[in-house]
TORMILO-12747 format. One record per residue: residue number from 1; x, y, z of N, C-alpha, C in turn. Coordinates in Angstrom, 2 decimals. Example, Ala and Ser with C-alpha at 12.3 -4.5 7.8 and 13.67 -1.06 7.14 Angstrom:
! TORMILO-12747
num_n_xx_n_yy_n_zz_ca_xx_ca_yy_ca_zz_c_xx_c_yy_c_zz
1_13.19_-5.69_7.80_12.30_-4.50_7.80_13.20_-3.30_7.80
2_12.85_-2.25_7.08_13.67_-1.06_7.14_12.90_0.03_7.87
***
This chain:
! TORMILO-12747
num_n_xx_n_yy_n_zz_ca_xx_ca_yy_ca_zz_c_xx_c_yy_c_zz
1_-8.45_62.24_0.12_-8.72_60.82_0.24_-10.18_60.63_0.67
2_-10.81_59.86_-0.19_-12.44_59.58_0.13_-12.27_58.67_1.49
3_-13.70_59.06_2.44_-13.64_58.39_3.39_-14.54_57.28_3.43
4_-13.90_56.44_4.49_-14.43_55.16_3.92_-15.85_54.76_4.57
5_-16.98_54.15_4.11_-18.16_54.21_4.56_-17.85_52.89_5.61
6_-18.68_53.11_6.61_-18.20_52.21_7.40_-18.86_50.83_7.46
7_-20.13_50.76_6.45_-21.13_49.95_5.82_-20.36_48.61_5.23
8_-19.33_49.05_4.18_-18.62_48.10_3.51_-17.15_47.74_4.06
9_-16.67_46.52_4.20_-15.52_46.35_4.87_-15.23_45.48_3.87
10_-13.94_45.56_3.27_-13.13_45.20_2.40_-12.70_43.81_3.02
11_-13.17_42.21_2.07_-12.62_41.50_2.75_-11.62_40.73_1.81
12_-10.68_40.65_1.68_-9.73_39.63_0.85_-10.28_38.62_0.55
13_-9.53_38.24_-0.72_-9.71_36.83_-1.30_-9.62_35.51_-0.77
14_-10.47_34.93_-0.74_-10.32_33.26_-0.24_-10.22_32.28_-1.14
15_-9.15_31.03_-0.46_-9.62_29.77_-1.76_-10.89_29.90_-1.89
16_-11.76_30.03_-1.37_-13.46_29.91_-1.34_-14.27_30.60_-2.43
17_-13.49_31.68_-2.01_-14.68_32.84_-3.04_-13.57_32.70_-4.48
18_-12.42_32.87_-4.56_-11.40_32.36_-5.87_-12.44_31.15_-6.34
19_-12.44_29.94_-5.98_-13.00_29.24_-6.40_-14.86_29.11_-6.74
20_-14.94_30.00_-6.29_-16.97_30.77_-6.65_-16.37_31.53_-7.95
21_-15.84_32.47_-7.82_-15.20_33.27_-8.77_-15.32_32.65_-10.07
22_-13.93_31.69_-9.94_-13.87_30.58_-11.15_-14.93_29.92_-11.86
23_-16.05_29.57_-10.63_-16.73_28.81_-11.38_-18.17_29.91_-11.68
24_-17.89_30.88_-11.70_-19.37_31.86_-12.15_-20.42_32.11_-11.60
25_-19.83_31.38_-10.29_-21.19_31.62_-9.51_-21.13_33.28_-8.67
26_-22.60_33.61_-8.28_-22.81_35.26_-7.79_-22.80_34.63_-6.34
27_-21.97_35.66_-5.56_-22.33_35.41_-4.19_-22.24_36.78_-3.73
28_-23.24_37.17_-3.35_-22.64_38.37_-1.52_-22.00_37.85_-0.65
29_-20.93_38.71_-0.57_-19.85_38.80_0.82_-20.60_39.28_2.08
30_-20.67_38.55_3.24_-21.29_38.74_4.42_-19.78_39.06_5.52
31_-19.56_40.26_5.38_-18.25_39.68_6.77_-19.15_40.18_8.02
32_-18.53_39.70_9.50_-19.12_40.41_10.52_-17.61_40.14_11.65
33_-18.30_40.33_12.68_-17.43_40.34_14.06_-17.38_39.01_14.24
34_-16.70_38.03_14.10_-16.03_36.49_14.48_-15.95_36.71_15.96
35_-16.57_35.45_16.66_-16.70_35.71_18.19_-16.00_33.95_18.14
36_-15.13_33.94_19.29_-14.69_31.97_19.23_-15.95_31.42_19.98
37_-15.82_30.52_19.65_-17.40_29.39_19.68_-18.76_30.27_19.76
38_-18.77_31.40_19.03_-20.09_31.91_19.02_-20.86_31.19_18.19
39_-20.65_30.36_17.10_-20.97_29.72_16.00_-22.30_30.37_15.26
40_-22.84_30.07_14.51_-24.01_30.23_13.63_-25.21_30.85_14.41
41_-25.75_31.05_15.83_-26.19_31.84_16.34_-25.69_33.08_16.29
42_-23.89_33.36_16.58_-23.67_34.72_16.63_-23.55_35.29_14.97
43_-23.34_34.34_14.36_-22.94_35.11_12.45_-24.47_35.39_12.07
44_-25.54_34.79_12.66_-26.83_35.08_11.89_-27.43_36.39_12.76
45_-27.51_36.05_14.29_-27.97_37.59_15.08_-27.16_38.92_14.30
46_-25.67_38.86_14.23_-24.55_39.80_14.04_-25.12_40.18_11.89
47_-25.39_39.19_11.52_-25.57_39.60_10.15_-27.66_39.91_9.87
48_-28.55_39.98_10.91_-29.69_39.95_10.66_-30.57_38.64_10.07
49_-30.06_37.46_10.06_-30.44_36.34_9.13_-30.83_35.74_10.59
50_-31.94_34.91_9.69_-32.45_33.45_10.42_-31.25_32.69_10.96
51_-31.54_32.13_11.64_-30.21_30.61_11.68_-30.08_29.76_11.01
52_-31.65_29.50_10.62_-31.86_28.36_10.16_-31.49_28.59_8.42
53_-31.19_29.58_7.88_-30.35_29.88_6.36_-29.05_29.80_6.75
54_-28.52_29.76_7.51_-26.76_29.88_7.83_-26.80_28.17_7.70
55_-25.84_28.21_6.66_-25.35_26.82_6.91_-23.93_26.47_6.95
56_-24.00_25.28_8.09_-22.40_25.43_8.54_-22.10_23.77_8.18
57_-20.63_23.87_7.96_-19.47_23.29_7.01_-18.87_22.23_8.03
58_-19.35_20.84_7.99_-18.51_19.81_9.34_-18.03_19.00_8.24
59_-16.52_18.93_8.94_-15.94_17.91_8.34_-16.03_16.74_9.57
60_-16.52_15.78_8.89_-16.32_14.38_9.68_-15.87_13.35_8.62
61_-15.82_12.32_9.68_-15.28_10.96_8.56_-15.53_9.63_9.28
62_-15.45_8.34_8.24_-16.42_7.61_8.44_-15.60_6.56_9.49
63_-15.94_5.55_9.67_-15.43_4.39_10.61_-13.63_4.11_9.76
64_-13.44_4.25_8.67_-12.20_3.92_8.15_-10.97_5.50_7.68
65_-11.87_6.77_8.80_-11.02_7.88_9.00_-11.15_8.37_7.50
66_-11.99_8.16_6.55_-12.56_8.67_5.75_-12.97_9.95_5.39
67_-12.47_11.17_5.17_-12.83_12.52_5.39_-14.60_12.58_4.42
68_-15.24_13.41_5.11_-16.41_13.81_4.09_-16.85_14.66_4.89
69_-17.66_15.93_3.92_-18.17_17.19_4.56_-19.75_17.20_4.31
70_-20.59_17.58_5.59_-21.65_17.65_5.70_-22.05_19.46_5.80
71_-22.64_19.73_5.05_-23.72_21.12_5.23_-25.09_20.43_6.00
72_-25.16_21.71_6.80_-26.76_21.21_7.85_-26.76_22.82_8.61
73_-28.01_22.72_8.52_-28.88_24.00_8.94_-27.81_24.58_10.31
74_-28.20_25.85_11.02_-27.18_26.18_11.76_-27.84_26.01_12.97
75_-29.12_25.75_13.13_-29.62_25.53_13.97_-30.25_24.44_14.05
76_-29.33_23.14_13.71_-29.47_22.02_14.12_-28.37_21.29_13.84
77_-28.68_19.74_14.76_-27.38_19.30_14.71_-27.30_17.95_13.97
78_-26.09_17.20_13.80_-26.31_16.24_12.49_-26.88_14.66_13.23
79_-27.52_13.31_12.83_-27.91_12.83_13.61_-26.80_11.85_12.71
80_-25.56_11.40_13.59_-24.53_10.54_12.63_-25.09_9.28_12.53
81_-25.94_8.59_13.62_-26.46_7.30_12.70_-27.08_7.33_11.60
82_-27.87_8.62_11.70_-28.90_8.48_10.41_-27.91_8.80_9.05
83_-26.49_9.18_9.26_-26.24_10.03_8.18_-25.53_8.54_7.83
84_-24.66_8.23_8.95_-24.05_6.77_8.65_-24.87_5.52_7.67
85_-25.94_5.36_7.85_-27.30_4.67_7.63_-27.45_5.13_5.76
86_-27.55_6.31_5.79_-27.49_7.06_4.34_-26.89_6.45_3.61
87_-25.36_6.79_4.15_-23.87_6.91_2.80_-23.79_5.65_3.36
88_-24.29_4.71_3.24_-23.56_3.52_3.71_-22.31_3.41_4.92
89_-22.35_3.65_5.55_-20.94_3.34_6.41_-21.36_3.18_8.09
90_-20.29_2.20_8.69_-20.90_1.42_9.72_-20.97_2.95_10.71
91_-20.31_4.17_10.81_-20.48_4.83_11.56_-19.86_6.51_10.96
92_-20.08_7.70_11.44_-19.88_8.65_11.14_-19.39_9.63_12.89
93_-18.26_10.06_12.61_-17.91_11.27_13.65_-17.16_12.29_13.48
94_-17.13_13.59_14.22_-16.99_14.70_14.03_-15.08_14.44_13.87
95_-14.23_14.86_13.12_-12.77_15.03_13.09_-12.69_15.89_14.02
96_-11.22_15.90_14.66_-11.02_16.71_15.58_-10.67_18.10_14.98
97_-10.41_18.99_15.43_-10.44_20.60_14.84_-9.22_20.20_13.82
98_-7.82_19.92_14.34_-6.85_18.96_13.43_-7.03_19.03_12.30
99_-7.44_17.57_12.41_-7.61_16.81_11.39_-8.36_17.33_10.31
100_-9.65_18.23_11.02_-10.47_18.99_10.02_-9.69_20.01_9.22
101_-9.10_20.62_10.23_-8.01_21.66_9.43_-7.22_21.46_8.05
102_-6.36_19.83_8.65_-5.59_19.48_7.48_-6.59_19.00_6.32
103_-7.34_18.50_6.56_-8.30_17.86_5.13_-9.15_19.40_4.56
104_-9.13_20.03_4.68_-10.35_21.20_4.29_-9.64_22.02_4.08
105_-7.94_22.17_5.09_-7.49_23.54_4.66_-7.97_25.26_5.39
106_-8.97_25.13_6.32_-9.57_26.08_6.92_-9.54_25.78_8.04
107_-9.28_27.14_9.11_-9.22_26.75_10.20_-10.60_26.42_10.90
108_-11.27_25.65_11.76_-12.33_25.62_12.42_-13.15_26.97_12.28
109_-14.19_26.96_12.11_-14.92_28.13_12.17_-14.47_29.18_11.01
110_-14.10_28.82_9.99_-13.70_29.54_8.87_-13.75_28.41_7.76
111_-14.57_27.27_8.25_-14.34_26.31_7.02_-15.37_26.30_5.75
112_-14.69_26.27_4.67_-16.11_26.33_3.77_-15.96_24.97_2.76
113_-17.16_24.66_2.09_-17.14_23.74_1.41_-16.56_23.75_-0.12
114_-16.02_25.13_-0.19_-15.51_25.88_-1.36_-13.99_25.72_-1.46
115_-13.50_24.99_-2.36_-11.91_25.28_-2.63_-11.17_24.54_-1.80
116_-11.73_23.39_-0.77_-10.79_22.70_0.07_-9.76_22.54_-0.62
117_-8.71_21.72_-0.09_-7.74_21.28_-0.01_-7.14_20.04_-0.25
118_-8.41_19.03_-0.08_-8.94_17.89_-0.70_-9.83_17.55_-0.79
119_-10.45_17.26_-1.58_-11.42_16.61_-2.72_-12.57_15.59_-1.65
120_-13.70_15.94_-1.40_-14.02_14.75_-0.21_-15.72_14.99_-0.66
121_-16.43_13.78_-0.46_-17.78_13.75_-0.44_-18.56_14.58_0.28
122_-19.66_15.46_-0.68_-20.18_16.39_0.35_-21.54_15.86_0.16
123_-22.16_15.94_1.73_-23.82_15.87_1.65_-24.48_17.25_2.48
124_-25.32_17.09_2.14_-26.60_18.34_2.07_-27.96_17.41_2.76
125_-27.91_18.56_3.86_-29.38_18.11_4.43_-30.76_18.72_3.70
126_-31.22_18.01_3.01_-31.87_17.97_1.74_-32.60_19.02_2.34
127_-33.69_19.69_3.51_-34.43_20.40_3.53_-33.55_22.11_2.78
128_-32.00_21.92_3.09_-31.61_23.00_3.05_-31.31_23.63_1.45
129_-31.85_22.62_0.49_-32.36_22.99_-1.05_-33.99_23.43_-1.19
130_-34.68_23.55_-0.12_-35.74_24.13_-0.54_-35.47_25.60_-0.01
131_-34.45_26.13_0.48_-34.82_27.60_0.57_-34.12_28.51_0.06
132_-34.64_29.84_-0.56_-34.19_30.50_-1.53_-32.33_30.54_-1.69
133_-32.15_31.20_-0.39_-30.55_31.74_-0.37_-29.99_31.08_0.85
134_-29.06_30.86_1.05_-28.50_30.36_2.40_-26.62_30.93_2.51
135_-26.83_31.35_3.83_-25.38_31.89_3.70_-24.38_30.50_4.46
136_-23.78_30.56_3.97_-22.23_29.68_4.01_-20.72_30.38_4.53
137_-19.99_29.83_4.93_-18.72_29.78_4.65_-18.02_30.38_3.76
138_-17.41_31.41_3.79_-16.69_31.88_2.40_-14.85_31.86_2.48
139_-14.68_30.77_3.91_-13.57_30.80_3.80_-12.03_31.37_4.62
140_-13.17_31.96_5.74_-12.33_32.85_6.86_-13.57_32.80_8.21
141_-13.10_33.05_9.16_-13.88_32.89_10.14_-14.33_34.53_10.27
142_-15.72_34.61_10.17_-16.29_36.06_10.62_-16.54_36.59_9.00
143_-16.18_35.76_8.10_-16.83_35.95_6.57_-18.13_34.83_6.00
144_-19.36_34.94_5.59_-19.91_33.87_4.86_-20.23_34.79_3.73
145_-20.62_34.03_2.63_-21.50_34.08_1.55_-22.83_33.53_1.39
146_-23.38_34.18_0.88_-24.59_34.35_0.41_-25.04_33.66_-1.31
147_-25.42_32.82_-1.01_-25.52_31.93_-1.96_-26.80_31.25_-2.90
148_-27.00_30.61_-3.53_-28.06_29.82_-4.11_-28.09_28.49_-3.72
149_-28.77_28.02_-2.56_-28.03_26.42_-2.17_-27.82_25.42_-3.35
150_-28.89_25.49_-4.57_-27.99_24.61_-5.76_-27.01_24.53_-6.33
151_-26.39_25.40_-6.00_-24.71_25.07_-6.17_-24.02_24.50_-5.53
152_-24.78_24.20_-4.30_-23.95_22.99_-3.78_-23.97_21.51_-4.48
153_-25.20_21.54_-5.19_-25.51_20.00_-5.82_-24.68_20.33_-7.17
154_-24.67_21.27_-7.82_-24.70_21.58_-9.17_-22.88_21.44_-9.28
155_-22.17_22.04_-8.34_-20.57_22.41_-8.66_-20.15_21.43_-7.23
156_-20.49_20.98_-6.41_-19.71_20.27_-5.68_-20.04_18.84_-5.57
157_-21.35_18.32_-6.16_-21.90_17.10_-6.16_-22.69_16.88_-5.20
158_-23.03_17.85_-3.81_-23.32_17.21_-2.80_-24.58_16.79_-3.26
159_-25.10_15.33_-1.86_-25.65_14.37_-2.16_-26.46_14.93_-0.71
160_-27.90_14.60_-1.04_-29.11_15.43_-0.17_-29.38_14.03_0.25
161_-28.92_13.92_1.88_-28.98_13.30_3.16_-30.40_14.08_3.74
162_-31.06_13.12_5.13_-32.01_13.62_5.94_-31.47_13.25_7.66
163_-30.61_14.05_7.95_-29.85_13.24_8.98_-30.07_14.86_10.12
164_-30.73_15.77_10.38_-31.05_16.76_10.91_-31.91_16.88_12.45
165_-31.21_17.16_13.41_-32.23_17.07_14.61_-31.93_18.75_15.35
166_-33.42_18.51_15.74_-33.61_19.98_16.42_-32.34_20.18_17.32
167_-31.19_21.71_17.68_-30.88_21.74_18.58_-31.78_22.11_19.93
***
């Protein structure tokens, strides 16, 4: 029996990457050590990446409990008036872990914008289409992918918001 390199770790299929799959897009599998609330500081130190290429997956929703998912840099946080102000709507806030769960289908910290569960408006903090690759969500907590951020505009529609403040 060949032994196994300890470099590559075999990670199962996700709605996420099934649905990358499907649609032809190339991604690298990033898995690492999932720490609880380590968030996007610990997946970018633990995988060698900037922070600021990790982009992480919030589901919020609008004043009428409206689900919609925002991508935004990992090292910053979303500014909901400005985003509210954007998409039209009198206000924008974070869903509770819940609620996020049931609309997305992923548990907190494993959520990706790939393959939800239902169908919901995605925006993109527009700076995060000017840089080459950005890793994401692939669908499990302690897995992202490695991606081309135009596929977020290209296969999910998202709509490039400027709603970004330093953490």
């Amino acid at each position: 029996m060949a032994k196994k390199d300890s470099k590559t770790t075999h990670v199962s299929e996700t709605p996420a990457t099934q649905w990358l799959k499907a649609q032809g897009v190339a991604f690298t599998g990033l898995p690492y050590d999932y720490v609880e609330h380590g968030g996007t500081a610990h997946s970018a130190a633990s995988l060698g990446l900037d922070e600021h290429t990790v982009v992480k997956t919030l589901v919020m929703q609008d004043q009428d409990a409206k689900p919609l998912i925002v991508l935004m840099h990992g090292d910053c946080k979303v500014s909901t008036k400005a985003l509210a102000r954007q998409i039209g709507a009198k206000s924008v806030e974070p869903c509770t872990p819940e609620v996020a769960n049931r609309h997305s289908g992923y548990l907190v910290g494993g959520t990706s914008p790939f393959g939800t569960r239902k169908t919901m408006p995605v925006y993109i903090e527009s700076s995060i289409l000017e840089l080459p690759r950005i890793a994401i969500n692939g669908g499990r907590r302690g897995f992202l992918v490695q991606i081309e951020p135009q596929v977020c505009v290209r296969l999910l529609g998202a709509t490039p918001v400027q709603c970004a403040l330093a953490e």
